[in-house]
KEDREN-942127 format. One record per residue: x, y, z of N, C-alpha, C, CB in turn; residue in one letter. Coordinates in steps of 0.1 Angstrom, whole numbers, m for minus. Each point is the difference from the previous one (the first is absolute). Glycine has a CB too. Example, Ala and Ser with C-alpha at 12.3 -4.5 7.8 and 13.67 -1.06 7.14 Angstrom:
+-------+-------+-------+-------+-------+-------+-------+-------+-------+-------+-------+-------+---------+
|  n_px |  n_py |  n_pz | ca_px | ca_py | ca_pz |  c_px |  c_py |  c_pz | cb_px | cb_py | cb_pz | residuo |
+-------+-------+-------+-------+-------+-------+-------+-------+-------+-------+-------+-------+---------+
|   132 |   m57 |    78 |    m9 |    12 |     0 |     9 |    12 |     0 |   m19 |   m12 |    12 |       a |
|    15 |    23 |   m19 |     9 |    11 |     0 |    m8 |    11 |     8 |    12 |    m6 |   m22 |       s |
+-------+-------+-------+-------+-------+-------+-------+-------+-------+-------+-------+-------+---------+
This chain:
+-------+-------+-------+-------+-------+-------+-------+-------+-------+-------+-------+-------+---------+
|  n_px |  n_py |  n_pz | ca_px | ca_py | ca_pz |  c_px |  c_py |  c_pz | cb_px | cb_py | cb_pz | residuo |
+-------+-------+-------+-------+-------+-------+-------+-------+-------+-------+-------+-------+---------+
|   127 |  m321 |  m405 |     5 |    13 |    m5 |     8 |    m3 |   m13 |    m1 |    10 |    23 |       x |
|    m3 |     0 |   m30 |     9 |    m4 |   m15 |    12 |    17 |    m2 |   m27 |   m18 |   m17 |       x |
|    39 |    10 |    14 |     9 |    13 |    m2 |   m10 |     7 |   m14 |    30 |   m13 |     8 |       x |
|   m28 |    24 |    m6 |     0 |    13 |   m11 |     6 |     7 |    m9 |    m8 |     0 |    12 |       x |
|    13 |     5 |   m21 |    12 |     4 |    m9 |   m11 |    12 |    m1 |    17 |   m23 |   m15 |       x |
|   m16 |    32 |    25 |    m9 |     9 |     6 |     5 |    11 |    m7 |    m6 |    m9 |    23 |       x |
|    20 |    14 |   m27 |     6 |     9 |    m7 |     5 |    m2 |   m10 |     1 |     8 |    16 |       x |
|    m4 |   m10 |   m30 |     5 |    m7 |    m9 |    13 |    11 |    m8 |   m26 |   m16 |     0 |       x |
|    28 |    25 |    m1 |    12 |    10 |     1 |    11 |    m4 |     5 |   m13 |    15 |     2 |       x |
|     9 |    m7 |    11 |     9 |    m2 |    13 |     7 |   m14 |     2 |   m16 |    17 |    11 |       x |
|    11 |   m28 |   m14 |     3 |   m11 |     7 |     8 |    m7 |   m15 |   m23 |    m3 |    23 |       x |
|    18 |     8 |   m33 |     8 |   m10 |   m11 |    11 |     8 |    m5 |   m20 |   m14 |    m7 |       x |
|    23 |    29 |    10 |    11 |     7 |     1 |    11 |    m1 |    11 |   m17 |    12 |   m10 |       x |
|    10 |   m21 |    25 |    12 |    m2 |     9 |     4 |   m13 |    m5 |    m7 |    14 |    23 |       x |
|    m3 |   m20 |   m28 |     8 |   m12 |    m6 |     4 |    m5 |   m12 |    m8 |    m3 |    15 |       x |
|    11 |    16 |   m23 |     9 |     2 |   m10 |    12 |     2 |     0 |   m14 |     6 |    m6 |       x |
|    15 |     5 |    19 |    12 |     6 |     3 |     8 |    m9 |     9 |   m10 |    21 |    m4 |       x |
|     2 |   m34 |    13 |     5 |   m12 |     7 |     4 |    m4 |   m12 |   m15 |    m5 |    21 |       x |
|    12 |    m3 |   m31 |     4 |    m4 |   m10 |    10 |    m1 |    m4 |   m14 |     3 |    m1 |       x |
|    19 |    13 |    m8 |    11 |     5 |    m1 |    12 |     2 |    11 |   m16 |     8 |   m16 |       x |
|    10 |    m7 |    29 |    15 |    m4 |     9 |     2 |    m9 |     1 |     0 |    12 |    13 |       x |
|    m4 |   m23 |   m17 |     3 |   m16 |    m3 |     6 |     0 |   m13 |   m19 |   m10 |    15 |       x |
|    14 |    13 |   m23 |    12 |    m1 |   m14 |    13 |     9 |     3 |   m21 |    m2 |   m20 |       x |
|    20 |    13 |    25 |    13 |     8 |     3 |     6 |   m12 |    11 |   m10 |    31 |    m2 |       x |
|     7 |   m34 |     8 |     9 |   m11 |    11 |     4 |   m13 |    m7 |   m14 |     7 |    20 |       x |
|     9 |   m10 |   m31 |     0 |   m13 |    m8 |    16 |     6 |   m12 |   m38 |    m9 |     0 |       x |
|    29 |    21 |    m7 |    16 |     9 |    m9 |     8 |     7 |     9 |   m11 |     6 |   m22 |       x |
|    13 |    m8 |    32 |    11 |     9 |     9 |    m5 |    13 |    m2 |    21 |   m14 |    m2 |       x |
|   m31 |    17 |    m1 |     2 |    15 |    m3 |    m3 |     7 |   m13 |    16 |    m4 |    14 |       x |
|   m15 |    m7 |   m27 |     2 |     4 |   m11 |   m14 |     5 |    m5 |    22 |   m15 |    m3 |       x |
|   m29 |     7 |     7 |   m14 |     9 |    m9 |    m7 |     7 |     8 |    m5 |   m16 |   m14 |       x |
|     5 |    20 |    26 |     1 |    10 |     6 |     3 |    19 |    m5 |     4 |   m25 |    13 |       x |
|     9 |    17 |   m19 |    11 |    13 |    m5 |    m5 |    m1 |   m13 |    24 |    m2 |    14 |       x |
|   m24 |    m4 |   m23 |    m8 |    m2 |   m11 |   m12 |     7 |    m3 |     9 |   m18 |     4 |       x |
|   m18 |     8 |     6 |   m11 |     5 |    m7 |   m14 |     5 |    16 |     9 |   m22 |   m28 |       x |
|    m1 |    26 |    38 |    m9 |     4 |     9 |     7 |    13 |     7 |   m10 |   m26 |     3 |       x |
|    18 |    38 |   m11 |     9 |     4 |     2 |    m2 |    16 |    m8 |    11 |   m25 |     5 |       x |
|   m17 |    36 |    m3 |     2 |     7 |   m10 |    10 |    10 |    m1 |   m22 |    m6 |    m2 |       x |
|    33 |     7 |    m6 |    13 |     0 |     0 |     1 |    14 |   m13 |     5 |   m32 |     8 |       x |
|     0 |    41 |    m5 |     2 |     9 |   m10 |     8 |     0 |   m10 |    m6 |     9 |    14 |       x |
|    m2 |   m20 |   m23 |     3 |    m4 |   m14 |    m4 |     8 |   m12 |    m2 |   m18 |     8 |       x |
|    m8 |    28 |    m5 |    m5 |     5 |   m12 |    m8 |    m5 |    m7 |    14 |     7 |     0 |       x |
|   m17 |     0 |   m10 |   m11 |     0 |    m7 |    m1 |    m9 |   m14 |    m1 |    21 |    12 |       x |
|    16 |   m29 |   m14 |     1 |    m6 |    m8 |     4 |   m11 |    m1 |     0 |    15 |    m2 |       x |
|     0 |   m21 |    16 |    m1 |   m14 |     5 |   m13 |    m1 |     4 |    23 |    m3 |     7 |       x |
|   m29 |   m15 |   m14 |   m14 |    m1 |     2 |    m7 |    m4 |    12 |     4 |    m3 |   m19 |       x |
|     7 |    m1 |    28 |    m1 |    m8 |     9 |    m1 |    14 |    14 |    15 |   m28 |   m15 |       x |
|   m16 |    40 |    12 |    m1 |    12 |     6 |   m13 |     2 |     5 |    16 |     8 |   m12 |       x |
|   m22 |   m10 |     1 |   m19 |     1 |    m1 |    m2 |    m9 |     6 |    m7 |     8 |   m21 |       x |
|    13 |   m21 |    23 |   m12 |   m12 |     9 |     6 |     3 |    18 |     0 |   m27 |   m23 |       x |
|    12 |    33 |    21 |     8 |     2 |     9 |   m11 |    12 |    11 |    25 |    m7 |   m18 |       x |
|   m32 |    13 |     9 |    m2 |    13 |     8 |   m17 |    m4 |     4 |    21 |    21 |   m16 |       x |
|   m25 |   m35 |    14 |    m9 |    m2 |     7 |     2 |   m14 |    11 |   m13 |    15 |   m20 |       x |
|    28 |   m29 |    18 |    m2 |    m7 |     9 |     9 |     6 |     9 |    m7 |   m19 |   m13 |       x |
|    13 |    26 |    19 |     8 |     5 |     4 |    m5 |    m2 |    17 |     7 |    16 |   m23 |       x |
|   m20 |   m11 |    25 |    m6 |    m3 |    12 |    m3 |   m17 |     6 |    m8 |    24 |    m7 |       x |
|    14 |   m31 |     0 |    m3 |   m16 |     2 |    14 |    m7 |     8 |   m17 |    m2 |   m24 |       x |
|    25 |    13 |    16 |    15 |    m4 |     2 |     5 |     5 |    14 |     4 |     1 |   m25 |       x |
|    m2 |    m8 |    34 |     9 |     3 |    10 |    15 |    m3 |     5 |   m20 |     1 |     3 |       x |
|    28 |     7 |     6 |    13 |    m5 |     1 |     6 |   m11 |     9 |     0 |    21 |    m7 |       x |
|   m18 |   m17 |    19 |     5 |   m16 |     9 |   m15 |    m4 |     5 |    28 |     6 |    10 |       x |
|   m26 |   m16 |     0 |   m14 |    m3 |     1 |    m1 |     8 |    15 |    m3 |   m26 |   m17 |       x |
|     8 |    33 |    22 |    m4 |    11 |     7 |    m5 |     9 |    m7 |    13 |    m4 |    14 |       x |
|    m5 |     8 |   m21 |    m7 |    14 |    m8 |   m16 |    m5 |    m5 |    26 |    10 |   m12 |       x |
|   m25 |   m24 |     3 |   m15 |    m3 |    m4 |    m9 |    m1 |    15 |     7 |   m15 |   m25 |       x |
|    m5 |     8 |    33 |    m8 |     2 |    11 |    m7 |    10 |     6 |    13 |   m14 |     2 |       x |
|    m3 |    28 |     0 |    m2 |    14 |     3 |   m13 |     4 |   m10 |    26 |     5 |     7 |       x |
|   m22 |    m2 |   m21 |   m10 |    m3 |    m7 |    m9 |    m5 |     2 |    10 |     2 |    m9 |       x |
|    m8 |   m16 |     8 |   m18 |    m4 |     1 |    m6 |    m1 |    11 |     2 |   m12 |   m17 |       x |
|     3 |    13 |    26 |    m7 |    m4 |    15 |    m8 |    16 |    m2 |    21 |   m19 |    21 |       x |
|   m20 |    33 |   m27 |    m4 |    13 |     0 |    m9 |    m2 |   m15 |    23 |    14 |    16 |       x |
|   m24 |   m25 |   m23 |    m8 |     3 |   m10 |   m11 |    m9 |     0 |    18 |     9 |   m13 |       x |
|   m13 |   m21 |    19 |   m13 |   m16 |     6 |    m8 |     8 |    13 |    19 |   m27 |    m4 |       x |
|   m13 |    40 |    10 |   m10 |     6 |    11 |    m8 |     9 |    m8 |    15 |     0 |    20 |       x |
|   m12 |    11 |   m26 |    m6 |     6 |    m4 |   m11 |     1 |   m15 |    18 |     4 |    17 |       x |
|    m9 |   m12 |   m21 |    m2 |     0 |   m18 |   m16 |    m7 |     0 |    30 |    m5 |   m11 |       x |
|   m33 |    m4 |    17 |   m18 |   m10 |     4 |    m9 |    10 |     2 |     7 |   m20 |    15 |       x |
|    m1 |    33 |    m8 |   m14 |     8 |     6 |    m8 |    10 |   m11 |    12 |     1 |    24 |       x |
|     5 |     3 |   m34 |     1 |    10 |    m8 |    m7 |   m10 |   m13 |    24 |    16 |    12 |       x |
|   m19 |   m27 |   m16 |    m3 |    m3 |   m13 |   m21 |    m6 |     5 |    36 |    m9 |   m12 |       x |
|   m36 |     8 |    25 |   m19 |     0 |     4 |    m7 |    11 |    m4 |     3 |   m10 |    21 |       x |
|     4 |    19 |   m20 |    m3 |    14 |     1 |    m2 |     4 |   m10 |     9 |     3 |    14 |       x |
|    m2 |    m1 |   m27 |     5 |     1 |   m11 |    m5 |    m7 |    m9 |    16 |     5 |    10 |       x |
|   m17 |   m24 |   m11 |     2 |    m2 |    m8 |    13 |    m4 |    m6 |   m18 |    10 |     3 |       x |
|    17 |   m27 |    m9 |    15 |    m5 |    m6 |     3 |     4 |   m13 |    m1 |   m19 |    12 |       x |
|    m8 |    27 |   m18 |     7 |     8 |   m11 |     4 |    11 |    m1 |    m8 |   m11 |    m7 |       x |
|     7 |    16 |    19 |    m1 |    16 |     1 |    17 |    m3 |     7 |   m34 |    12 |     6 |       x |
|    34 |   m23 |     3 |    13 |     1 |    10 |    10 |    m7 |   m12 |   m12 |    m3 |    30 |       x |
|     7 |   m10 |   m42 |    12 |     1 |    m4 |     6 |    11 |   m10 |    m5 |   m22 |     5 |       x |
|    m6 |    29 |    m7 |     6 |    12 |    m9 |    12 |    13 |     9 |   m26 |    m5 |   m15 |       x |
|    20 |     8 |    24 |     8 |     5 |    10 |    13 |    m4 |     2 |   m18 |     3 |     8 |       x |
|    20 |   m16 |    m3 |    11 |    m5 |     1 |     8 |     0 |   m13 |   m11 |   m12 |    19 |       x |
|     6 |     9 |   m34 |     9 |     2 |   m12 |     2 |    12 |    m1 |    m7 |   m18 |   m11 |       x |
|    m6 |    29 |    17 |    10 |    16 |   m11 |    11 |     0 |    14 |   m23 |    24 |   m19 |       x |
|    20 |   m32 |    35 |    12 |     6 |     6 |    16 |    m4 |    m6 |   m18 |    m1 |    22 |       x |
|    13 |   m14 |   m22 |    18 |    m5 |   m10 |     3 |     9 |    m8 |    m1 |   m23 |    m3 |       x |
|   m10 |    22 |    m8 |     4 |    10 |   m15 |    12 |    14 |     8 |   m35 |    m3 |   m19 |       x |
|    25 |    10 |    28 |     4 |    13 |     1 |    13 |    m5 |     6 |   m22 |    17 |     2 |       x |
|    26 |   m24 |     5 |    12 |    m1 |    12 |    11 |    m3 |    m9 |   m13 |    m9 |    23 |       x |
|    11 |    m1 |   m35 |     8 |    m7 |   m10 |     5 |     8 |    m4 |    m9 |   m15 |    m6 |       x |
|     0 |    23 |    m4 |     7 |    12 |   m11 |     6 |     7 |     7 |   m13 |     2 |   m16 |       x |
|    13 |     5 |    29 |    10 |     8 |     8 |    11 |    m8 |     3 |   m16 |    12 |    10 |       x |
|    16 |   m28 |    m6 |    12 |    m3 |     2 |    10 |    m2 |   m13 |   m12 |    m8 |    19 |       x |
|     4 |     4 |   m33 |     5 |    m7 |   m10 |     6 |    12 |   m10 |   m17 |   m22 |     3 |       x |
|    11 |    38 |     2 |     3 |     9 |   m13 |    11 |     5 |    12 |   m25 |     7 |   m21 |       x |
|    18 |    m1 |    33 |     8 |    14 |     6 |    11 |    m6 |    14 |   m27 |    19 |    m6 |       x |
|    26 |   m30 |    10 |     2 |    m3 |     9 |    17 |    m6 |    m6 |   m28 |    m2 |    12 |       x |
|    34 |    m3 |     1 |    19 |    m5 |    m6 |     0 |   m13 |     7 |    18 |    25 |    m2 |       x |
|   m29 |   m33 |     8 |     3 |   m13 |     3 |   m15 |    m5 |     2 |    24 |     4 |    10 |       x |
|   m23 |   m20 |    m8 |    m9 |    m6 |    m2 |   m12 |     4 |    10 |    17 |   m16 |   m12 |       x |
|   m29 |     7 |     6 |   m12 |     1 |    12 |    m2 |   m12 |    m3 |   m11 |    22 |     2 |       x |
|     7 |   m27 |    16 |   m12 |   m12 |    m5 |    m6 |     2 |    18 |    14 |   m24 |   m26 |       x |
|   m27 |    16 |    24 |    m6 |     0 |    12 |   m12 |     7 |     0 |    21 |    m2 |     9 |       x |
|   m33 |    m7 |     0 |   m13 |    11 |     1 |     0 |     9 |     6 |   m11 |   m12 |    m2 |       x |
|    20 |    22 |     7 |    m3 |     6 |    11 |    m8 |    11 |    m8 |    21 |    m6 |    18 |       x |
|   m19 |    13 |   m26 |    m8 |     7 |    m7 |   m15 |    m3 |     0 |    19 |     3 |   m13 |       x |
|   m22 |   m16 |     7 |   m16 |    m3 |     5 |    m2 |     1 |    12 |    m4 |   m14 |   m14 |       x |
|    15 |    12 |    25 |    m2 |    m3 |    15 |    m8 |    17 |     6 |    27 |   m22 |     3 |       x |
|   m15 |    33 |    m6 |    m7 |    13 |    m3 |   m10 |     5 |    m4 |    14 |    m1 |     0 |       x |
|   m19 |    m5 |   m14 |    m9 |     2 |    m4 |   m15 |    m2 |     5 |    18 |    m1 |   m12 |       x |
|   m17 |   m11 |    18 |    m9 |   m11 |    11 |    m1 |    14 |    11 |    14 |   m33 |    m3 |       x |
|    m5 |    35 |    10 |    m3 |    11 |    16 |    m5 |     7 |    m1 |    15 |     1 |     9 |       x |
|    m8 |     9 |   m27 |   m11 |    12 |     3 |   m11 |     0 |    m4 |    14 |    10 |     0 |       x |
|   m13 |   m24 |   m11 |   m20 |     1 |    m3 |    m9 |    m6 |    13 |     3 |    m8 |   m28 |       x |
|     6 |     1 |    37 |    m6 |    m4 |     8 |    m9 |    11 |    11 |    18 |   m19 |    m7 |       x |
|   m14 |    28 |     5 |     1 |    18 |    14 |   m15 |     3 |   m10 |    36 |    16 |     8 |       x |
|   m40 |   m19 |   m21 |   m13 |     2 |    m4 |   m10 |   m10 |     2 |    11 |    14 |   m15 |       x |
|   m12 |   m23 |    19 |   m12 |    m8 |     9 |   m10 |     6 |    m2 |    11 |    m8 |    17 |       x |
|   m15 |    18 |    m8 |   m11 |     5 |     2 |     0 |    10 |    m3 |    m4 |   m10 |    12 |       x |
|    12 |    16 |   m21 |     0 |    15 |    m5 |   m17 |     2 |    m6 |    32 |     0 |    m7 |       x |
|   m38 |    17 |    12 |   m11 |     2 |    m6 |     5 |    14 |   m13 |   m17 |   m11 |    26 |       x |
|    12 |    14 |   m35 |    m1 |    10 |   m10 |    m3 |     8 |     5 |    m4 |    m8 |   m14 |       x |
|    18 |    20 |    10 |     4 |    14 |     5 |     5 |    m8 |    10 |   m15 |    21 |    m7 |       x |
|    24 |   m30 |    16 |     5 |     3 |    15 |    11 |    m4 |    m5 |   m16 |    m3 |    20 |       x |
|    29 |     2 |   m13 |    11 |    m6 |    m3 |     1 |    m2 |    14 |    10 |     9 |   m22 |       x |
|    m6 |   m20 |    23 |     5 |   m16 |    15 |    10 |     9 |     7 |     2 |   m29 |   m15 |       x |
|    m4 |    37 |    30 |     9 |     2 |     7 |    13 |   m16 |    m2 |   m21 |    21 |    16 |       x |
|    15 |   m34 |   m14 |    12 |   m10 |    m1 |     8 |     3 |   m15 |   m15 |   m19 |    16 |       x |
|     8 |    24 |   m25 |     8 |    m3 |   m15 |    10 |    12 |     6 |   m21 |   m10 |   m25 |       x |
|    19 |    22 |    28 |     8 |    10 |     6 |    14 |    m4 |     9 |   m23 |    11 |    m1 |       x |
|    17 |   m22 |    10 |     8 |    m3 |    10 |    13 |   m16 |    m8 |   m26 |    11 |    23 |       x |
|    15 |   m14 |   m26 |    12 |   m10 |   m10 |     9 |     3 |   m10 |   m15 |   m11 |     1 |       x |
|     9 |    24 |    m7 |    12 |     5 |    m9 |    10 |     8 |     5 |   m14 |    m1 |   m15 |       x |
|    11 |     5 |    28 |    13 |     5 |     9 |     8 |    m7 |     0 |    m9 |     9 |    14 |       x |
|     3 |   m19 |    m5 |     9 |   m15 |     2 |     7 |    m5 |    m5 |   m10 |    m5 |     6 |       x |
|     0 |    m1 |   m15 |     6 |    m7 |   m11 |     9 |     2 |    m9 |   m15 |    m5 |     2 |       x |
|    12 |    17 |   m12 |     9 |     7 |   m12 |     8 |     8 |     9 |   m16 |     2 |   m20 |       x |
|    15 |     5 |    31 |     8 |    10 |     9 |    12 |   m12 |     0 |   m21 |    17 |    18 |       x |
|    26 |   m28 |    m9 |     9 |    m8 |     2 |     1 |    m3 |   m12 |    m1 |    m6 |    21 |       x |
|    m4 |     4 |   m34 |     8 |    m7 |   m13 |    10 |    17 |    m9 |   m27 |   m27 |    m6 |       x |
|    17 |    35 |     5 |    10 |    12 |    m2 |    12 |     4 |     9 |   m20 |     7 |    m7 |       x |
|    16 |    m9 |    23 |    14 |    m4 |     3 |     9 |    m9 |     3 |    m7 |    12 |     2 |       x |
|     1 |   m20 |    m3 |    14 |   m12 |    m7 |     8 |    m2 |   m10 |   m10 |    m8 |     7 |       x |
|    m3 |    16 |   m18 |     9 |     3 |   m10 |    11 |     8 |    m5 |   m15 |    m7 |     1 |       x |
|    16 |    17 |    10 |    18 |     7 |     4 |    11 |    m8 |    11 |   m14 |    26 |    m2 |       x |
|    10 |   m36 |    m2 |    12 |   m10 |     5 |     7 |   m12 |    m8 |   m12 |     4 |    19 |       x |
|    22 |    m9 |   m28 |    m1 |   m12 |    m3 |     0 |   m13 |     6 |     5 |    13 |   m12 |       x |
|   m14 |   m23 |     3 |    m3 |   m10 |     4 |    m3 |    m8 |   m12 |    m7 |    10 |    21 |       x |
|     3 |   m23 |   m18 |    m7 |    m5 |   m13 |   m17 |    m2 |    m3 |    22 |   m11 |     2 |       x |
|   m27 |    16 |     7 |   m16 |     5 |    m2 |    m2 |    11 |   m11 |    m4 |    m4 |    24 |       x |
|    m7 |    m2 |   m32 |    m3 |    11 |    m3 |   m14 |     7 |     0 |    18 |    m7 |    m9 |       x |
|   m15 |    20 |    16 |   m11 |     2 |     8 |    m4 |    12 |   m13 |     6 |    m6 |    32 |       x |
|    m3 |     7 |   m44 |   m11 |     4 |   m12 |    m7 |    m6 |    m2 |     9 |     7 |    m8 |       x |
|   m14 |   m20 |    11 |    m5 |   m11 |    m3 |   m13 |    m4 |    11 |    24 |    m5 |   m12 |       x |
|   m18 |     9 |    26 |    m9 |     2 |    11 |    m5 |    11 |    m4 |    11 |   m11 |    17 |       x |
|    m8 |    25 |   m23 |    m4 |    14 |     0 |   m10 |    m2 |   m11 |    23 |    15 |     8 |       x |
|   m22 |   m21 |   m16 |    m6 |     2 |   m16 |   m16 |   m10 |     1 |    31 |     2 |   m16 |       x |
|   m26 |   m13 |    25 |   m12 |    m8 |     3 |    m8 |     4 |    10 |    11 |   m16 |    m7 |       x |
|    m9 |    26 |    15 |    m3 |     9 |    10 |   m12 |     7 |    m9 |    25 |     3 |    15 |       x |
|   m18 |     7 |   m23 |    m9 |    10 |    m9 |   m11 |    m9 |    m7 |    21 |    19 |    m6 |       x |
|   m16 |   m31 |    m3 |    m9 |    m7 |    m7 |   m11 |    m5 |    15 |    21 |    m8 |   m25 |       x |
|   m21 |     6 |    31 |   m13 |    m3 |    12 |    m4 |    15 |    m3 |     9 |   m20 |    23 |       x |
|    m4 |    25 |   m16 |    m6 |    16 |    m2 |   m11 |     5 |   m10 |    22 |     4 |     7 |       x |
|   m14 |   m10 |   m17 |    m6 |    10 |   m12 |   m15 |   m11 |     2 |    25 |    12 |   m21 |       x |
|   m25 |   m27 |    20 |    m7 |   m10 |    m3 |   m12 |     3 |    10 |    19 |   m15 |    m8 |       x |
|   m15 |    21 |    23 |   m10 |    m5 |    11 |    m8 |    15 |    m4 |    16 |   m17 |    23 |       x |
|   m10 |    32 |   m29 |    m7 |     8 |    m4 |    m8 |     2 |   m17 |    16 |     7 |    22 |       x |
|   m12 |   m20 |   m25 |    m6 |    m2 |   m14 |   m15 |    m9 |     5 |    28 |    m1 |   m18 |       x |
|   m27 |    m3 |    26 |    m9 |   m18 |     5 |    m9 |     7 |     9 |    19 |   m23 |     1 |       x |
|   m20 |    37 |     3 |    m9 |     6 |    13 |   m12 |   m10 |     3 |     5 |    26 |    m6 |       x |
|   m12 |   m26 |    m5 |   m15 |    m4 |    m4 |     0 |   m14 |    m1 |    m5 |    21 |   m13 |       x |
|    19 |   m29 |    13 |    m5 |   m15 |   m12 |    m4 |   m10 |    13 |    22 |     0 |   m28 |       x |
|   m28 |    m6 |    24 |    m9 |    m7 |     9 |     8 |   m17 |    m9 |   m31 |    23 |     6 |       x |
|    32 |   m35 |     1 |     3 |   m13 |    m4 |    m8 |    m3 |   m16 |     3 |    m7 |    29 |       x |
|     3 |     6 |   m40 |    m2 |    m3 |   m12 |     1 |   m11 |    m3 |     4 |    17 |    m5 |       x |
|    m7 |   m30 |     8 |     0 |   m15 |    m6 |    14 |     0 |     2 |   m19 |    m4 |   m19 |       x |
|    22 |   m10 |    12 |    10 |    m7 |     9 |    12 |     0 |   m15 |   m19 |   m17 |    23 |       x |
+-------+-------+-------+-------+-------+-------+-------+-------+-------+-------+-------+-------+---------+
């Protein structure tokens, strides 16, 4: 039996973001905050724009990266089969793009972390087998769930940020009802 690099997305994205918690453990922190961190700087620091797409690589511990990836190394193989590795890494960039510029223009503290893809991953996941014209009693039931507890969490403080779970939520959404039809497209 020969190993497989069966998801080429998925797998070189968890181990990017493995990566980067090893340089954050190596700078204490510093390039993390730096440069895996997207921080409401504005529009006139340059380091905003790279900010508002590594942001999801960067985590604060290696629990948090674990949580993450143990929910994106399950799911993310079936989706990017499904899909296609260009279709899933584009997904995954407009999800950063969108989660960044909310954190980096409107937001008052930092982001980092996949949970946004992690979201994004569930609810595209509830379209599997979606057919044209139906909508997934599960995509129904997941967005209860799912967005139902991050809307309300988000009337509590904490240091989550569940705009980020909410926004990657919709970005599956919009994706799994943009993709009804798409059938696996090369690799």
């Amino acid at each position: 039996m020969k190993i497989h690099y069966n998801s080429p997305v998925i797998l070189t994205f968890s181990l990017m973001a493995f990566a980067v918690m090893i340089l954050s453990v190596i700078t204490a922190g510093t390039s993390t905050s730096l440069l895996f961190t997207a921080w409401p700087s504005g529009i006139f620091n340059p380091l905003s724009y790279l900010r508002m797409f590594t942001h999801v690589l960067g985590h604060a511990s290696w629990e948090h990266l674990f949580g993450n990836l143990t929910l994106i190394l399950l799911i993310g193989p079936l989706l990017e089969e499904k899909y296609g590795s260009k279709t899933m890494l584009v997904m995954m960039v407009i999800t950063a793009l969108i989660t960044g510029i909310i954190s980096v223009f409107f937001m008052n503290t930092g982001l980092l972390g996949a949970s946004g893809i992690v979201f994004m991953l569930i609810l595209l996941s509830s379209f599997a087998n979606i057919k044209s014209g139906h909508v997934p009693l599960t995509f129904i039931i997941i967005v209860a769930l799912f967005l139902g507890k991050e809307f309300l969490a988000s009337l509590r403080p904490d240091t989550i940020s569940q705009f980020a779970h909410i926004m990657g939520g919709i970005c599956g959404s919009i994706f799994g009802f943009l993709h009804t039809d798409t059938q696996k497209k090369g690799v």
